[in-house]
C-alpha beads as a LAMMPS data file, in Angstrom:
LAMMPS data file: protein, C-alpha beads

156 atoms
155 bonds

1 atom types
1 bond types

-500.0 500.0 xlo xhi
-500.0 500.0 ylo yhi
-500.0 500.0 zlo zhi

Masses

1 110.0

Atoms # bond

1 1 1 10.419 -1.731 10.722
2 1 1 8.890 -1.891 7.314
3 1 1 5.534 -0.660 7.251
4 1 1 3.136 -2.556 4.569
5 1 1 -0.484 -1.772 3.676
6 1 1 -3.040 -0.884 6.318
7 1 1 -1.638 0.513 9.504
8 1 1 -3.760 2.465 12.270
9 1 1 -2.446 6.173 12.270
10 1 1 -1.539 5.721 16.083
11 1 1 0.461 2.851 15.477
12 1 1 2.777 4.772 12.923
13 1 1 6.039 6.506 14.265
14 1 1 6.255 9.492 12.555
15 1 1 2.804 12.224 13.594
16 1 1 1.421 15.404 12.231
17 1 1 3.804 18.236 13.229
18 1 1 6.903 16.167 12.895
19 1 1 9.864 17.338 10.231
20 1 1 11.583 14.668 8.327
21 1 1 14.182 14.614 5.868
22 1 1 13.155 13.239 2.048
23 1 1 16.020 12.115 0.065
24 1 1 17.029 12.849 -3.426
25 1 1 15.866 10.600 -5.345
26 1 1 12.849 9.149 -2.906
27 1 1 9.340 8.940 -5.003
28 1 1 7.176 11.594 -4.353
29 1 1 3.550 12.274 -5.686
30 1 1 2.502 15.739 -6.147
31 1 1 -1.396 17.203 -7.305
32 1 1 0.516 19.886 -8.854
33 1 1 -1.182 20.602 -12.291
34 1 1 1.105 18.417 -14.873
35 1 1 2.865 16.307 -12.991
36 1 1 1.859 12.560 -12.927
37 1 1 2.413 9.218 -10.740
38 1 1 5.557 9.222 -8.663
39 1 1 8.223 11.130 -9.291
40 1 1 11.842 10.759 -7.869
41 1 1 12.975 14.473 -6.331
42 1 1 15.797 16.360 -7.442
43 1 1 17.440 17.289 -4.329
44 1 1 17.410 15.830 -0.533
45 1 1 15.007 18.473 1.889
46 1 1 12.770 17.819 4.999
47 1 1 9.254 19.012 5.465
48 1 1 6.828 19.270 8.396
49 1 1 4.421 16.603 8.094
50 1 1 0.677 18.131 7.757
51 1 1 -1.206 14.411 8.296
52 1 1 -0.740 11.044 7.405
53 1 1 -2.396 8.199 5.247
54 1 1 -2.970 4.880 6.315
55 1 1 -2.485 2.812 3.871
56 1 1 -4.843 -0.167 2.125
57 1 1 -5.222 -3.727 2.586
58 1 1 -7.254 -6.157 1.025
59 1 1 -8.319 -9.517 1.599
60 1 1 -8.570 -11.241 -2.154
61 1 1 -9.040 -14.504 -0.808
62 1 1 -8.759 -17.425 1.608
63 1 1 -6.742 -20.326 2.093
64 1 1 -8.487 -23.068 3.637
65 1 1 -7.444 -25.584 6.112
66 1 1 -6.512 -28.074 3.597
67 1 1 -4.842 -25.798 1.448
68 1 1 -7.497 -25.349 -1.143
69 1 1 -7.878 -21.634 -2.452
70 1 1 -10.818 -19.729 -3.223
71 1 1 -11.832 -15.945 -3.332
72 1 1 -12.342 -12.775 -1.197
73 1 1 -15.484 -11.020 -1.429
74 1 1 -13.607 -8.645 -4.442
75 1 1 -14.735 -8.018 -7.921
76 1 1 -12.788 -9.213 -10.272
77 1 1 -11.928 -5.700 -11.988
78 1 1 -10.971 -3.953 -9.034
79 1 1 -9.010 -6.932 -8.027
80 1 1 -6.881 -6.624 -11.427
81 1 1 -6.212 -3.401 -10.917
82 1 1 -5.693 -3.170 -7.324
83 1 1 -3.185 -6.283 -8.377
84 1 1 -1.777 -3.443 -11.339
85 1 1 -1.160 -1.055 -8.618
86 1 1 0.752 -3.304 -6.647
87 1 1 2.883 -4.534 -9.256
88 1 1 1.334 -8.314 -9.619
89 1 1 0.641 -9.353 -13.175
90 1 1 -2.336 -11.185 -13.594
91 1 1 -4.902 -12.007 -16.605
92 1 1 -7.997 -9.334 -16.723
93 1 1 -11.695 -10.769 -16.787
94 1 1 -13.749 -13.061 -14.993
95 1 1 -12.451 -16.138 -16.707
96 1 1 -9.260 -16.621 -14.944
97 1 1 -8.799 -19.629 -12.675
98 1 1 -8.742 -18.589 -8.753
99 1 1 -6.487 -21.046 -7.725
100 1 1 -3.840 -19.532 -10.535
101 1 1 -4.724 -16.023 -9.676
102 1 1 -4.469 -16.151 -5.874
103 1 1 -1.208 -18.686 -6.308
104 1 1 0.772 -15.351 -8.087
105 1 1 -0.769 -13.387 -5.836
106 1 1 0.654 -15.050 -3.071
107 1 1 4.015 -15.636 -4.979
108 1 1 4.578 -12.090 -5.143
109 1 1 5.203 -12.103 -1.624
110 1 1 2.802 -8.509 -0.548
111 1 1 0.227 -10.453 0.968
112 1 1 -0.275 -11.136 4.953
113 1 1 -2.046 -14.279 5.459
114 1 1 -4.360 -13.580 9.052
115 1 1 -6.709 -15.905 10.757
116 1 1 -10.388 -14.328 10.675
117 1 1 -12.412 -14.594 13.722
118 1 1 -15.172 -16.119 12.374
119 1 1 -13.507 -18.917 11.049
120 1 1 -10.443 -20.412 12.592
121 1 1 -10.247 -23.343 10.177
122 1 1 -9.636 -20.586 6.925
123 1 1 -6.751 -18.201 6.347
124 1 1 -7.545 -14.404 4.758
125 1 1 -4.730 -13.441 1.644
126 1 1 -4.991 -9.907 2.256
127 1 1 -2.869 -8.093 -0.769
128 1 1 -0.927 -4.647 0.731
129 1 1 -2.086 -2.121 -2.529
130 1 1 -0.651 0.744 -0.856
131 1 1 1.674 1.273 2.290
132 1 1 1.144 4.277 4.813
133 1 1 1.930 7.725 3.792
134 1 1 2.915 11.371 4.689
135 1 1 1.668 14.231 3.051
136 1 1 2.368 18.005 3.438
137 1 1 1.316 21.485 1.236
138 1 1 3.853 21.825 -1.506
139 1 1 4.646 24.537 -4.051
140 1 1 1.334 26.658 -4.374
141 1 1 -0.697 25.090 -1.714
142 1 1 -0.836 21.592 -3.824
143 1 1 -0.333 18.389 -1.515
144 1 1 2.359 16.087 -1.876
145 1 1 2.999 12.677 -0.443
146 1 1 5.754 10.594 0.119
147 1 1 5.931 6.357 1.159
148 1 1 6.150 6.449 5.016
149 1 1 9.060 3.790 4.627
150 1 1 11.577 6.181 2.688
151 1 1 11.568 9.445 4.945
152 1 1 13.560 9.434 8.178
153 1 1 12.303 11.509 11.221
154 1 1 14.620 14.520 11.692
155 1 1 13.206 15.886 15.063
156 1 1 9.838 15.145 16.369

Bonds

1 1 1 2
2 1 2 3
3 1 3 4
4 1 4 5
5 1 5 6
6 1 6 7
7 1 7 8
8 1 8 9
9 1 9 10
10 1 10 11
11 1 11 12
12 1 12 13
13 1 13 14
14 1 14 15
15 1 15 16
16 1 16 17
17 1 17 18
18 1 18 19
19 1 19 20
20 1 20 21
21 1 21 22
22 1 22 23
23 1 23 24
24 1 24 25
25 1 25 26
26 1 26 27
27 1 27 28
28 1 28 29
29 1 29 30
30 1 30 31
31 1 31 32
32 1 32 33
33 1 33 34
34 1 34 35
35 1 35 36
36 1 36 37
37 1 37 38
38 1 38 39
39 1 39 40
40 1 40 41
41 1 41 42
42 1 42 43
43 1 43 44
44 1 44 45
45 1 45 46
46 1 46 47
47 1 47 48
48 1 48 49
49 1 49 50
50 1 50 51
51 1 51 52
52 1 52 53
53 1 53 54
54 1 54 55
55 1 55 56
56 1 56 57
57 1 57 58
58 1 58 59
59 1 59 60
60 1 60 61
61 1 61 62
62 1 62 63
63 1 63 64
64 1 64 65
65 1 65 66
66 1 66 67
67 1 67 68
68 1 68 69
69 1 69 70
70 1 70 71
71 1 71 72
72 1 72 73
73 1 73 74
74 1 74 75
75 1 75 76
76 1 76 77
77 1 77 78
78 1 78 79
79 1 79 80
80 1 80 81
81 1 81 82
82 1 82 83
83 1 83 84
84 1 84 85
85 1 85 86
86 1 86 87
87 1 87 88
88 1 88 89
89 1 89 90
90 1 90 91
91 1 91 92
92 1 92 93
93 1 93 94
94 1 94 95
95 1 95 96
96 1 96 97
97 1 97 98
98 1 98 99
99 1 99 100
100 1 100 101
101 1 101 102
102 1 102 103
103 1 103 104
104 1 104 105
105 1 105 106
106 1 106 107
107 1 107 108
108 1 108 109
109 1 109 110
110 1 110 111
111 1 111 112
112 1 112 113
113 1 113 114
114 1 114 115
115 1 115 116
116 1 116 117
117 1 117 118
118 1 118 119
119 1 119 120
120 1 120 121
121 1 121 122
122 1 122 123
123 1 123 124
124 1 124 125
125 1 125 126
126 1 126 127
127 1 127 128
128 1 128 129
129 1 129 130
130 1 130 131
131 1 131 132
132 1 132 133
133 1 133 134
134 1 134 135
135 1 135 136
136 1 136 137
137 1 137 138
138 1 138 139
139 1 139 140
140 1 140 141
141 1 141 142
142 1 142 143
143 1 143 144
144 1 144 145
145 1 145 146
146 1 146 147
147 1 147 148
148 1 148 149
149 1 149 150
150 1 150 151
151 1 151 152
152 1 152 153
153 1 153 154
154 1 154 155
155 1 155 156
């Protein structure tokens, strides 16, 4: 299973104290002092996971029954750069259409489309910025963290 924005920790498989294995190769981010973003590692070696993140959905917009589009409760700066984060190209600023915005959002297919409970005749887009994660103490103490989806459990 492919786990994709916001997951409760207790529905994750992997827990603190397990070891899993990280491939060469597999995107890691470190806080260690001069190293930025992701970087792929240089060799394949497991680590003992310390605690996990959860991830982050959120809902940009709704869909309503007729198929008309119109927006979340979201700013429209944090939604271009939560959309930058994501990898979804859309125009910066206020003046952008909604219907054009939401329509790439949903195009680029990292969205979840879920039925609110306060409204069963509207749809919530929610946008998956950032899938669960592991994290464990590196090289000098400094955390690292790796995409929850490219480990694999090596004893639990």
């Amino acid at each position: 299973m492919v786990y994709r924005g916001y997951h409760d920790k207790d529905s994750l498989p992997i827990k603190p104290g397990d070891r899993v294995k990280i491939a060469k190769g597999t995107p890691v981010m470190s806080m260690y002092p001069g190293r930025d973003g992701w970087q792929p590692v240089g060799r394949t070696y497991s680590v003992k996971v310390h605690h996990l993140m959860s991830g982050m959905s959120l809902t940009v917009g709704h869909i309503d029954k007729d198929g008309g589009l119109s927006w979340g409760m979201v700013h429209w700066r944090d939604l271009y750069h939560y959309c930058r984060s994501a990898g979804i190209d859309i125009p910066y600023g206020p003046s952008g259409k909604p219907e054009t915005v939401l329509q790439t959002i949903l195009d680029s297919g990292k969205v979840e489309l879920v039925e609110p409970s306060w409204d069963i005749h509207k749809k919530d887009i929610r946008l998956h910025v950032r899938n669960p994660t592991i994290v464990w103490p590196g090289r000098g103490g400094y955390w690292n963290e790796v995409d929850i989806n490219d480990v694999e459990v090596v004893d639990a």
